[in-house]
Structure formats: structure tokens, C-alpha cells
C-alpha positions as a Markdown table, in Angstrom:
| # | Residue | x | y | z |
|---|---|---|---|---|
| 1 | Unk | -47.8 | -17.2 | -81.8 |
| 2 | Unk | -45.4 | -14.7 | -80.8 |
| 3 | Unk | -42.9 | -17.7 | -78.9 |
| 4 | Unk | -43.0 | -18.9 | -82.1 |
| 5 | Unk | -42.6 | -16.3 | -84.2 |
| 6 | Unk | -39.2 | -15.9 | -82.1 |
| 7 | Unk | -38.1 | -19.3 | -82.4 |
| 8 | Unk | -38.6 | -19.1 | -86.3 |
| 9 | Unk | -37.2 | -15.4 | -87.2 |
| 10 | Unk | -35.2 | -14.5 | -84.3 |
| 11 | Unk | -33.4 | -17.8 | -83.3 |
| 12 | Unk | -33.6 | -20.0 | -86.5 |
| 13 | Unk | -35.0 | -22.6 | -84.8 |
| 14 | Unk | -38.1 | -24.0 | -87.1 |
| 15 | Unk | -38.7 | -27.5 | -85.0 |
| 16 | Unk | -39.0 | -25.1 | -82.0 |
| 17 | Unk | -41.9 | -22.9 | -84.1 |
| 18 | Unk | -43.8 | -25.7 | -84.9 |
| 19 | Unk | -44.1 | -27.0 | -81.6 |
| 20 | Unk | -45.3 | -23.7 | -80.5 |
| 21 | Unk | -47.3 | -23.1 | -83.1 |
| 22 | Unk | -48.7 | -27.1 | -82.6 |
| 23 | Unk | -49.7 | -26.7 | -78.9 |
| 24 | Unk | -51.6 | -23.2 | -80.3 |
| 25 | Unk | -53.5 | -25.0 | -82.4 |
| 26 | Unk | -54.7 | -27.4 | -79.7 |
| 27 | Unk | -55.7 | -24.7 | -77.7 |
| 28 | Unk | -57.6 | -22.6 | -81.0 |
| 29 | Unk | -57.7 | -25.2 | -83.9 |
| 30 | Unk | -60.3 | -22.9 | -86.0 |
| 31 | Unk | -57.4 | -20.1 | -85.9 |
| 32 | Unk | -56.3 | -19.8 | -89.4 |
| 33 | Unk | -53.0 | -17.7 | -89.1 |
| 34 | Unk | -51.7 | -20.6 | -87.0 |
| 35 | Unk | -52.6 | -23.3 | -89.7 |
| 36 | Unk | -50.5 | -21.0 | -92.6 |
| 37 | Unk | -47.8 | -20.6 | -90.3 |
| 38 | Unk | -47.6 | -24.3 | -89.8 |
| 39 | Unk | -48.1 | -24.5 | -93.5 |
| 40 | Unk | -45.2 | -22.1 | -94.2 |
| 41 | Unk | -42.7 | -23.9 | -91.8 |
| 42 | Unk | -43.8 | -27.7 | -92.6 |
| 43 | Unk | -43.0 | -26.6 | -96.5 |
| 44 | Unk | -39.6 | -25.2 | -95.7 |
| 45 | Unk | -38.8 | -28.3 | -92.8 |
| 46 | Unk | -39.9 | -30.8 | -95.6 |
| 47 | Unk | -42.6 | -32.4 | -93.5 |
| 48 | Unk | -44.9 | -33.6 | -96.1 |
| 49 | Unk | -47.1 | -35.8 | -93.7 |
| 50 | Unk | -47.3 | -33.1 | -91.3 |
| 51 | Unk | -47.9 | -30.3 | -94.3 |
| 52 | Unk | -50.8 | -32.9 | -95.3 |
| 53 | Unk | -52.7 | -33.2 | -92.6 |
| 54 | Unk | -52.7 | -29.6 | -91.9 |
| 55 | Unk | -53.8 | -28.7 | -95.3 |
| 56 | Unk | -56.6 | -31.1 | -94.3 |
| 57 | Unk | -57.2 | -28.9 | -91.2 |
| 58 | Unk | -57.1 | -25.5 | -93.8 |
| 59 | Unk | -59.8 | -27.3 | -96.0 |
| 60 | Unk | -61.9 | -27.7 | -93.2 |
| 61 | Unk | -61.7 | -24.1 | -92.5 |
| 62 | Unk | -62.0 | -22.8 | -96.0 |
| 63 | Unk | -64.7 | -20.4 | -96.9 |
| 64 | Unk | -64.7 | -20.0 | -100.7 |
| 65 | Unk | -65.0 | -22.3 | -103.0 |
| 66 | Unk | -61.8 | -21.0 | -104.5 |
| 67 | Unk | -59.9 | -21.6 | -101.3 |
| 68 | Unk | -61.2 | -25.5 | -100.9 |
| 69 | Unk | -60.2 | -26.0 | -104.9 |
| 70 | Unk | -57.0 | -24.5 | -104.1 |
| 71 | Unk | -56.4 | -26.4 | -100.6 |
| 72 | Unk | -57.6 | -29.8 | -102.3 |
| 73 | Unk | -55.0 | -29.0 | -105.8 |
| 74 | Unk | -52.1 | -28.5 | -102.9 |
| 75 | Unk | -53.0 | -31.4 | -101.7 |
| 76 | Unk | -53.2 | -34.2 | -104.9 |
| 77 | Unk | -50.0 | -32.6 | -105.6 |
| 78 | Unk | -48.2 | -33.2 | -102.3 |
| 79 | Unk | -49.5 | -36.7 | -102.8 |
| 80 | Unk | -48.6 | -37.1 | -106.3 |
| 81 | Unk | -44.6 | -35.6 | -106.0 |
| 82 | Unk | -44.0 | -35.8 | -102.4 |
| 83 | Unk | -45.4 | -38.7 | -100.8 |
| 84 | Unk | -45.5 | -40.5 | -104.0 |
| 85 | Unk | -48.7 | -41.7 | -103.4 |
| 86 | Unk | -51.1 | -41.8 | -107.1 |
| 87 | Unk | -54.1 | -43.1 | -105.6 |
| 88 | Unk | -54.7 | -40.8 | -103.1 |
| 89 | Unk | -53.7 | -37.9 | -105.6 |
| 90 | Unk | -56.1 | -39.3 | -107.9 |
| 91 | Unk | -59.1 | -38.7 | -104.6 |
| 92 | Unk | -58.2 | -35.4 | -103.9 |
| 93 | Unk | -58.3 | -34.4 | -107.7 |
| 94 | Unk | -61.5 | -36.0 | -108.1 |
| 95 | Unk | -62.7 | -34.0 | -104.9 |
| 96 | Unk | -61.9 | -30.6 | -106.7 |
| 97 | Unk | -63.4 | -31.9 | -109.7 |
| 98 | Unk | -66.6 | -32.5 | -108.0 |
| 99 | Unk | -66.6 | -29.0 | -106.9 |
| 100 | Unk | -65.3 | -27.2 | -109.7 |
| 101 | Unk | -65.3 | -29.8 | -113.0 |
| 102 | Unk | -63.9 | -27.9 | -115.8 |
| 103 | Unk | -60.6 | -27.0 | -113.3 |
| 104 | Unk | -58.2 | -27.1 | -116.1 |
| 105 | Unk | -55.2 | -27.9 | -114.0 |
| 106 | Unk | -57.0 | -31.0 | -112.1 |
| 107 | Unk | -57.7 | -32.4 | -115.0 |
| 108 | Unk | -54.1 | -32.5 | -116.6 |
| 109 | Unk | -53.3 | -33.7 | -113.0 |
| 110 | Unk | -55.8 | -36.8 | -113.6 |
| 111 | Unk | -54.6 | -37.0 | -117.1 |
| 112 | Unk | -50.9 | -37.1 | -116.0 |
| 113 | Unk | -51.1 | -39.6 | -112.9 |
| 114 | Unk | -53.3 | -42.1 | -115.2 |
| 115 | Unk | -50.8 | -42.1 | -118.1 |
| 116 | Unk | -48.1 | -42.6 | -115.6 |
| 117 | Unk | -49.9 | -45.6 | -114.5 |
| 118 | Unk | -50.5 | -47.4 | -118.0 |
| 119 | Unk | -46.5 | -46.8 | -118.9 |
| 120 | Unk | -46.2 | -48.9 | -115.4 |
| 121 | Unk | -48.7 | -51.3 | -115.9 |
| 122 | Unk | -47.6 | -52.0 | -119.4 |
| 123 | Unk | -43.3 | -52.0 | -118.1 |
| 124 | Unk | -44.8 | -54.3 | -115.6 |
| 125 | Unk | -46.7 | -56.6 | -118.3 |
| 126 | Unk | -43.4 | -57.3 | -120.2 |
| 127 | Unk | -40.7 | -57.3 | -117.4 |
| 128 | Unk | -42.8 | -58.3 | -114.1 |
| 129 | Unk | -39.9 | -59.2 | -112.4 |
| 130 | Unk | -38.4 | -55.5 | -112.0 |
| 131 | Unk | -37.9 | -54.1 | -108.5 |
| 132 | Unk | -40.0 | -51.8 | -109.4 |
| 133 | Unk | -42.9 | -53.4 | -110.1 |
| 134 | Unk | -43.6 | -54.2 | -106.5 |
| 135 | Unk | -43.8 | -50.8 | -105.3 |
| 136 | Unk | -46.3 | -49.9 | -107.6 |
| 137 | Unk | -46.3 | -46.6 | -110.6 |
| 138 | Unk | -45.0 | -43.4 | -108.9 |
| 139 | Unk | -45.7 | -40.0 | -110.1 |
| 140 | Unk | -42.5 | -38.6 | -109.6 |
| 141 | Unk | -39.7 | -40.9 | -109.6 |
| 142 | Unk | -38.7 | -43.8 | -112.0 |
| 143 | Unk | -38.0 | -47.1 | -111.9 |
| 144 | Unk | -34.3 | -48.1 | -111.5 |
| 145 | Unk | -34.7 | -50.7 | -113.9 |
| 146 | Unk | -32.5 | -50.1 | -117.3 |
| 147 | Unk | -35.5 | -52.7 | -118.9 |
| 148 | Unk | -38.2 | -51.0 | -117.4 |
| 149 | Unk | -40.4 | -48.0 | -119.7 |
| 150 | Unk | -40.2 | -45.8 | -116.8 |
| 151 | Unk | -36.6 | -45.7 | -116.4 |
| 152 | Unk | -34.7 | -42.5 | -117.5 |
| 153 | Unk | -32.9 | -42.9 | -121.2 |
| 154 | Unk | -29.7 | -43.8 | -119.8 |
| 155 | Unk | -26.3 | -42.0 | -122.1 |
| 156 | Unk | -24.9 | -44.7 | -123.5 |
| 157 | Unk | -21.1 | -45.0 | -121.3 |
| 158 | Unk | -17.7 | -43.9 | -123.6 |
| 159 | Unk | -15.2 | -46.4 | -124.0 |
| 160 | Unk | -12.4 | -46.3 | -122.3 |
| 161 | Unk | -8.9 | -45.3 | -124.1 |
| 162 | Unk | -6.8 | -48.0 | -124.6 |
């Protein structure tokens, strides 16, 4: 911990941390202040999968109900806007709503991510040739497509002077 407490603060060398900080947690994986460092740093690195995974490892950990709800919100999200991934936002909501199943915000999650999904399902009825119809409904991003009902309102272009 210390190494990479060093690497982080003292050198600005993040990568470094984590693989400190990785190797700890092979040698104590029940050790909690090593899974919120790795938390902290794979949040400021951008390393969704990575953050994923040990958000799993924090779940398994988790002594409250309150903390496993709060774990398994943090992680529909990440798959909702980061990894772009709707079904697998959709399981871990469902997994805090079978804890905890009038969690207000899980709910508007569900709400959200299946709206999302009839707007592409019905873009993709009418136009089913669009690129991005074969990626399947994202959460986050919109289709490229100016036909498509996910795409953002485009502003209309001036004309040019003559």
C-alpha cells in the first residue's frame, strides 16, 4: 500500500499504483482499503472494465445492505454510460431491486434504459438499414444516423453568402 500510495501522490504515476495495489490484492483480496483505492484510481485512469470487476470484488465484500445497493447502482451505471452495455445495466438494476424494491433511483434507471430501447427498436423498424441498428440501443450515445430517432436534432446549416 504504501509503494503505492508513492507511485500515486508522490510521483504521479497512477499505472504504477495500480499495479501495486493489484499484486496487494492477490496477496489480501478480502482487504477493503485496497479495493477503494483501486476504485479511486481505475475512475480517474478511465478503466471501466477494470473499475467493473473490482466493484464486483467490493460487492462481494459488502456488509450492509446499503453498501451492496450502492455497489450494484455503481455498477448498472458503469454499464449503462461507460461500457455502453443496456443489458447488463438492466441485471444489475434488477439485482438491487431484488434487494431493495422501491429504490427510487433503480427504478428510473430501468425506466430510462427500456425507453431508450423502444426509441431504437422502433428507429430500427422504419429505417433498418442505419449503421446503427447493428450495434444495437445504447444508453448513452446516439446514432449517427440524421434518419434515425435517436440521432441528436441536428441545427439546420446557414447558407452561405453569395
Amino acid at each position: 500500500m504504501q509503494a503505492a500510495d508513492r507511485f500515486e501522490n508522490n510521483l504521479s504515476q497512477a499505472r504504477e499504483a495500480i499495479d501495486c495495489l493489484r499484486e496487494a490484492a492477490t496477496i489480501k483480496p478480502a482487504e477493503r482499503s485496497v479495493l477503494v483505492a483501486l476504485d479511486r484510481l481505475f475512475r480517474s485512469e478511465q478503466m471501466w472494465s477494470d473499475l467493473l470487476e473490482n466493484l464486483r470484488a467490493e460487492v462481494t465484500l459488502a456488509e450492509t445492505l446499503a453498501d451492496r445497493v450502492r455497489l450494484r447502482k455503481e455498477i448498472g451505471a458503469l454499464h449503462a454510460k461507460r461500457l455502453e452495455d443496456p443489458n447488463a445495466a438492466l441485471e444489475a438494476y434488477k439485482s438491487v431491486l431484488d434487494e431493495s424494491a422501491d429504490d427510487a433511483e433503480a427504478v428510473a434507471a430501468v425506466t430510462h434504459i427500456g425507453e431508450t430501447a423502444k426509441d431504437f427498436e422502433s428507429c430500427c423498424r422504419r429505417h433498418p438499414r442505419n449503421r446503427c441498428c447493428a450495434k444495437g440501443p445504447s444508453t448513452t450515445s446516439s446514432c449517427k444516423s440524421s434518419r434515425c430517432a435517436l440521432a441528436p436534432k441536428a441545427i439546420p446549416p446557414t447558407r452561405a453568402r453569395r
